[in-house]
C-alpha positions in Angstrom: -32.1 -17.3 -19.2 -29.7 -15.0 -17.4 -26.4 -13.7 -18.4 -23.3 -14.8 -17.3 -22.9 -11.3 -15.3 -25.9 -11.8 -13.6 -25.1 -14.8 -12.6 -21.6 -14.1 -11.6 -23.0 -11.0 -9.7 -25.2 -13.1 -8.0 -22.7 -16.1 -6.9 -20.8 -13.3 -5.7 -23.5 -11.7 -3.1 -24.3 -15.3 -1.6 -20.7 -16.1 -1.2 -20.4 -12.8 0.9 -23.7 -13.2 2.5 -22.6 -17.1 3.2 -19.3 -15.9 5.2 -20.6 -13.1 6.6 -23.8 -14.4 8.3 -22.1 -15.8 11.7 -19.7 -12.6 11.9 -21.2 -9.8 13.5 -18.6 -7.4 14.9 -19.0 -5.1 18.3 -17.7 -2.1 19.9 -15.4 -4.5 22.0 -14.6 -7.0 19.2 -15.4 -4.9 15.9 -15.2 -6.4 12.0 -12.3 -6.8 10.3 -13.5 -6.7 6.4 -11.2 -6.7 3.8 -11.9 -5.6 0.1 -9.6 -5.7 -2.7 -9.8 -3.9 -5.8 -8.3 -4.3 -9.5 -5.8 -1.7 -8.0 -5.9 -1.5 -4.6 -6.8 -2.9 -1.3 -9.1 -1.7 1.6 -9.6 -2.7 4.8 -11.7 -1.1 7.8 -12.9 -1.6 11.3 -17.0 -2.3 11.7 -19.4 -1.8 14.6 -22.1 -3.9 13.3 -24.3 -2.7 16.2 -24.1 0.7 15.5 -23.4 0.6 11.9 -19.9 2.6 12.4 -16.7 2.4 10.6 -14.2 2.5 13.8 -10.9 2.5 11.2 -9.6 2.3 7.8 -7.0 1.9 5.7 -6.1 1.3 2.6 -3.3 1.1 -0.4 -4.0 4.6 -1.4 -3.8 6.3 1.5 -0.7 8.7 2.3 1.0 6.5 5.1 1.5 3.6 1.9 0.9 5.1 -1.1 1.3 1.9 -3.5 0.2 -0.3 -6.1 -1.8 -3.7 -4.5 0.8 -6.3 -3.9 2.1 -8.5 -1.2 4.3 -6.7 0.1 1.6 -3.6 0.4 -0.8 -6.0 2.0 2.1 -6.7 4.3 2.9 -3.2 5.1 -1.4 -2.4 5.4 -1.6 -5.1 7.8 1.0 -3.7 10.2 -0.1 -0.2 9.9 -3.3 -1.3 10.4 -2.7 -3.1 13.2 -0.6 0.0 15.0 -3.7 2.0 13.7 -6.3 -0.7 15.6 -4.2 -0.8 18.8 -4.6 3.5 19.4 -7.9 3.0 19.5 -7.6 0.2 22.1 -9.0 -2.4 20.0 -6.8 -5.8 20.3 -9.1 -8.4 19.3 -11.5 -8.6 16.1 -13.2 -10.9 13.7 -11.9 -11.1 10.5 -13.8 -10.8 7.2 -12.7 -12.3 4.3 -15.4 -11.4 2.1 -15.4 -13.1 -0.6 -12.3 -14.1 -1.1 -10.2 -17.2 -0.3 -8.0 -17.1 2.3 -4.8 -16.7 0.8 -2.3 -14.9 -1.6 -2.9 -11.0 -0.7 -5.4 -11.8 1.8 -3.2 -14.3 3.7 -0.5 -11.9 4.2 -2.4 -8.9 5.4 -4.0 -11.3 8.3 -0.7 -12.7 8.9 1.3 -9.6 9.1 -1.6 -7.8 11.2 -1.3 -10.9 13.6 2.1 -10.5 14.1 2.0 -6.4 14.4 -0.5 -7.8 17.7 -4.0 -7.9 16.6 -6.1 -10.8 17.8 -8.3 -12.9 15.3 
């Protein structure tokens, strides 16, 4: 019999595996994935292709430098966004993860839609 942290553990790699097994991101159209911590929230750029992180961001870094909230997601999404378009990189997939789409997640996406990112 296995305990309830194995099992939880293990929900929680199918659930990824589940979203992430049509999403495959490219140079031209790279992977948006999004990660949030008990504190914090991360997000990053992904060549899947060539297994390179193209750009990240997160709540900790020195252009946000806050706790994880909605507003930071708001403010990550847009700097994010600005951060995307240097590199010339307009449209991407978006990643959820394993988390529903909404809350902290929903604004980030929304906020880096309307900053001019594609997805």
């Amino acid at each position: 019999m296995e305990s309830s942290l194995k099992k939880r553990k293990k929900s929680r790699i199918r659930r990824v595996f589940r979203v992430r097994k049509t999403i495959k991101g490219t140079k031209e159209k790279p992977r948006l994935s999004i990660f949030k911590s008990n504190k914090h929230l991360f997000a990053q750029l992904i060549d899947d292709e060539n297994s390179n992180t193209l750009v990240g961001m997160s709540t900790c870094s020195k252009q946000i430098k806050s706790k994880k909230s909605k507003e930071s997601a708001k403010t990550l999404g847009e700097k994010f966004a600005e951060l995307a378009k240097g590199k010339k990189l307009n449209e991407v997939i978006f990643d959820r993860g394993r988390y529903k789409f909404h809350g902290i997640i929903a604004e980030f996406a929304n906020s880096a839609r309307k900053a001019g990112l594609k997805f």
